[in-house]
C-alpha positions, 0 to 999 in steps of 0.5 A, a space after each residue: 610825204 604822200 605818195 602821188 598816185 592815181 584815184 580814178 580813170 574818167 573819160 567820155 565819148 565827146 568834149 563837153 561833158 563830165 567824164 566817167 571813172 572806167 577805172 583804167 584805160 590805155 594809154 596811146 603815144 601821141 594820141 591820149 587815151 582810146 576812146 576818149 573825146 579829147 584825145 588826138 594829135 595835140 598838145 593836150 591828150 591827157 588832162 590832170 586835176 588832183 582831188 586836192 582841188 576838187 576838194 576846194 570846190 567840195 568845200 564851196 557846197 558842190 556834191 562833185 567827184 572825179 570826171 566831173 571836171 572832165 578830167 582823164 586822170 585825177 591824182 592825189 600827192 601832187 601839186 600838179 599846178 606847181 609843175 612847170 611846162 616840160 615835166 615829166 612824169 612816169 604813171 605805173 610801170 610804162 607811162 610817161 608824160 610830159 605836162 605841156 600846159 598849166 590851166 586853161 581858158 574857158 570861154 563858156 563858163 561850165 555849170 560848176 562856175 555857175 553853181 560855185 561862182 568859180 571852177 578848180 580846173 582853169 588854174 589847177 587842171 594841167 595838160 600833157 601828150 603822151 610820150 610812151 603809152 600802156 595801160 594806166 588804172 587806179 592806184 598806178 603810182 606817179 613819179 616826178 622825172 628830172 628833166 632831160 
């Protein structure tokens, strides 16, 4: 079995655009990453998307990478829209997360629903707040808690 780990670190000053891989970032309890758009006190301070699924939309002919669906962390070895409400997850030696929501609603279609016909991160991009923060950087492993 592959190993789940982090490929890339993206954020952005602002929502509502594609996020940059800055490689690593801190992490902040309750809040997401520093400096990131959309962190703060709720529900969804960090988002997820493995490239397993960016390679879907690779597939349908888009030229696009980690960030560009505006994602904090992107994984690989994990099915993270499998993963139930609640689970936990440890990222490198200090972080943990727990996933408070699978996918989300876009009420504007974003310029990759209308390259594609269709985007990855409404059904497969997962959210979590930050229970314990650090430093989080490519190549940090993730490890799937048993629940509480």
């Amino acid at each position: 079995m592959k190993q789940a780990e982090i490929l890339a670190v993206c954020t952005s000053e602002k929502k509502g655009q594609r996020k940059k891989d800055v490689g690593r970032a801190q992490l902040q309890e309750n809040f997401g990453i520093v400096g990131d758009g959309h962190a703060g006190d709720w529900h969804r301070q960090i988002s997820l998307l493995a490239m397993e699924s960016i390679h879907k939309m690779i597939a349908a002919g888009l030229t696009v990478g980690p960030g560009d669906f505006a994602e904090n962390l992107t994984t690989t070895g994990i099915e993270l829209h499998t993963l139930p409400v609640g689970a936990r997850m440890r990222v490198g030696s200090d972080i943990l997360l727990e996933v408070t929501q699978i996918g989300k609603l876009c009420h504007e279609r974003c310029a990759i629903f209308y390259q594609a016909g269709d985007c990855v991160m409404p059904k497969e991009g997962i959210f979590a707040r930050v229970l314990h923060g650090g430093e989080v950087k490519r190549g940090d492993q993730i490890v799937l808690l048993e629940p509480a």
